[in-house]
N, C-alpha and C positions, 0 to 999 in steps of 0.2 A: 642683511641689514642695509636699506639704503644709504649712500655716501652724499655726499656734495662733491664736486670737484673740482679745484683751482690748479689753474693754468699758470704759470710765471712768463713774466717777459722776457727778452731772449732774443738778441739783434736774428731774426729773419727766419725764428728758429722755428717755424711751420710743420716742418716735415719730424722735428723731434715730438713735438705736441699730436699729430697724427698720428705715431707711433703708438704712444701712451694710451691713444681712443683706440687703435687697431688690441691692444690687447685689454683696457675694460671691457671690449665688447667681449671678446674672445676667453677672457673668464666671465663673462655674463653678469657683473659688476651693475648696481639699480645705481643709477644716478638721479638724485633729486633735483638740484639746481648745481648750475656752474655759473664760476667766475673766471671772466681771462682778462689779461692785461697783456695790452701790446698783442706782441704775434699770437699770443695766448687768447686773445681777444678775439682776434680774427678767426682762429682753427673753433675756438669753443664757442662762437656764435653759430657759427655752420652746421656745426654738431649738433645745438642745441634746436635747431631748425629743421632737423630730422636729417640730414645729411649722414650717410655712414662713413667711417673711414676710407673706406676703399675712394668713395666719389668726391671729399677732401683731398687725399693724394690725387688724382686725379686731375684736380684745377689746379695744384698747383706745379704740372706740368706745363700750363696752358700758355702760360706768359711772363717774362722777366721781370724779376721787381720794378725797372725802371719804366715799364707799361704804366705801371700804377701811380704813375708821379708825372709832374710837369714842373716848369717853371715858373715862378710864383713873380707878381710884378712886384708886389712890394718887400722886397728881399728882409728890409729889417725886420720883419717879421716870421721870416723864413725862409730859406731857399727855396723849398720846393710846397706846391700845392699838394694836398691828396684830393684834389676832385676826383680824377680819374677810379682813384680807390672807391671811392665815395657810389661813384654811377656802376661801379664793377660789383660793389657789395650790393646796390640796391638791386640788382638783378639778379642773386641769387639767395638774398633775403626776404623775411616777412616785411614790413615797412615799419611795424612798433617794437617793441620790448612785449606789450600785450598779445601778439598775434603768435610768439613762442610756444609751443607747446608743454614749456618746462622754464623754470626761471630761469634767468641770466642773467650775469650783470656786467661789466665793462669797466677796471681799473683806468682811470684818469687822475690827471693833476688837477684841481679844480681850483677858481679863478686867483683864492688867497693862496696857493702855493700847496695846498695840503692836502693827502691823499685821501681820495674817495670813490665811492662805484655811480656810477648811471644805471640805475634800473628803469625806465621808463619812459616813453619819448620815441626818436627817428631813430632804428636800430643800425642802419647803414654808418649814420652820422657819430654815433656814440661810439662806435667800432675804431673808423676813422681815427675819433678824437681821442681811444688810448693809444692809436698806432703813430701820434705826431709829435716824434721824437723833438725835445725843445730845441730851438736854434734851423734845426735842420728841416722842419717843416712848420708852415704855418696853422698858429693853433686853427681848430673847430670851433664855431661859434656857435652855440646852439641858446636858443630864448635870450639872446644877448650878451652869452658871457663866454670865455674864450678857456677851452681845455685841451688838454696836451697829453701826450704819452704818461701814462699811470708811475710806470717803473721806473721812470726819476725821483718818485715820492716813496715807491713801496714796491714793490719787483711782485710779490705774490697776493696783496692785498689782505693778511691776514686778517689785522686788526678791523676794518670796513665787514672784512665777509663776517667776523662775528658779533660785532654791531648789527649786521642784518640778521645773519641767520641762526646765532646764537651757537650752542656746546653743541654743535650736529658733530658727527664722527664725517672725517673727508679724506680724499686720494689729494694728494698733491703732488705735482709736478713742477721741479722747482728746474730750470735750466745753468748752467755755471755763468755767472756774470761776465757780459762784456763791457757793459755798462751800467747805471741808476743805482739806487739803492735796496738791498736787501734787504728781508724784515729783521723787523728789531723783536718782535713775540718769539716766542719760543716755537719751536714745530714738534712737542712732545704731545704723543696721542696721537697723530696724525699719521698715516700710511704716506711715506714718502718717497718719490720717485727722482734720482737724479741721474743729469745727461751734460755730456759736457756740450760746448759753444757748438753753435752750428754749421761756421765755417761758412755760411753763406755771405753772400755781397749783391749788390744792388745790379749787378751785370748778370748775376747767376745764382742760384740757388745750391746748385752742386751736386752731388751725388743722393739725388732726393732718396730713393732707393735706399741705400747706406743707410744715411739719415734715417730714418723712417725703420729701418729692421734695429739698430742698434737700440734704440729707446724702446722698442716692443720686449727685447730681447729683457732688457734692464725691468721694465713695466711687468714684465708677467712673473719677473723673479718675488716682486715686491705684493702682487695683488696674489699671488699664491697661498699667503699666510691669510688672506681676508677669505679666499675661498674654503680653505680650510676651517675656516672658523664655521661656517656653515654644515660643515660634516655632521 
């Protein structure tokens, strides 16, 4: 039975959400569309780009958080720029939300305060603008309006993914909060995956390795019962 699958946000938390794709693949799990918000955003856009796991872990050996950021001139608006993210993702992205081979979408805060997804548009930019955490980065602008990190409004995007895509049966991957808000729906029916904090920082990622086997470890306990169901 095909799933959907939503990503939670999750300060840094890459290598947990890699985890989780190393073993949908590995019980052979159909995915129809994903949602990510935040770090969730970034791993499930890659993914949904035809990326495997293995070449996900892989980039995110490549370079420190702090590559992907700069100094932003107009501070009240943010510390830090994500251009760099911005030119890092368009390079190993399609350029639209259209040229995916599968749906996605992109938890953000959108412009009245309220959470929603970006289905459609610059996929680099939409990326971005759920990874810019409020205060701490400057919002994304995109067709003139300014969007920020998703999971200050909603961490998994429940409520939006079922606005969009309706009573689909989904894997979710929820990370332990280090920060934003948790959803307020229920996650009953849903195949639920959870991992604690990532322990990353803007200097380092960490034990990406660790990272990354822990949440496989947790993920194939949880998709075991869905392959079973298949029997």
């Amino acid at each position: 039975m095909p799933r959907d699958l939503l990503l939670s946000s999750g300060f840094l938390a890459f290598a947990r959400h890699v985890g989780v794709l190393h073993a949908v693949e590995a019980r052979g799990i159909a995915i129809d569309a994903v949602v990510g918000t935040s770090s969730g955003a970034l791993v499930g856009a890659l993914w949904s780009a035809g990326l495997p796991a293995t070449a996900i872990e892989a980039l995110l050996r490549e370079q420190r958080p702090l590559a992907l950021m700069a100094l932003h001139a107009r501070v009240w608006t943010g510390a830090f720029s994500l251009d760099p993210l911005v030119a890092w993702l368009r390079a190993r992205l399609p350029p639209t939300f259209a040229d995916l081979p599968r749906p996605f979408a992109a938890g953000v805060v959108r412009p009245d305060g309220t959470a929603g997804l970006l289905r459609e548009g610059p996929l680099a930019e939409a990326v971005a603008a759920s990874c810019a955490i409020p205060y701490l980065f400057a919002p994304i602008v995109l067709d003139g309006a300014r969007f920020r990190d998703g999971g200050a409004a909603d961490r998994l995007m429940l409520e939006p993914w079922r606005a969009w895509r309706g009573d689909r049966p989904a894997v979710v991957h929820l990370v332990d909060r280090s920060a934003g808000r948790d959803p307020d729906a229920t996650l009953d029916g849903l195949a639920v995956i959870r991992t604690p904090r990532s322990g990353a920082t803007f200097w380092s990622l960490g034990d990406v390795t660790a990272g990354v086997a822990l949440a496989r470890e947790r993920a194939l306990d949880v998709l075991a019962g869905l392959t079973s169901e298949r029997a």
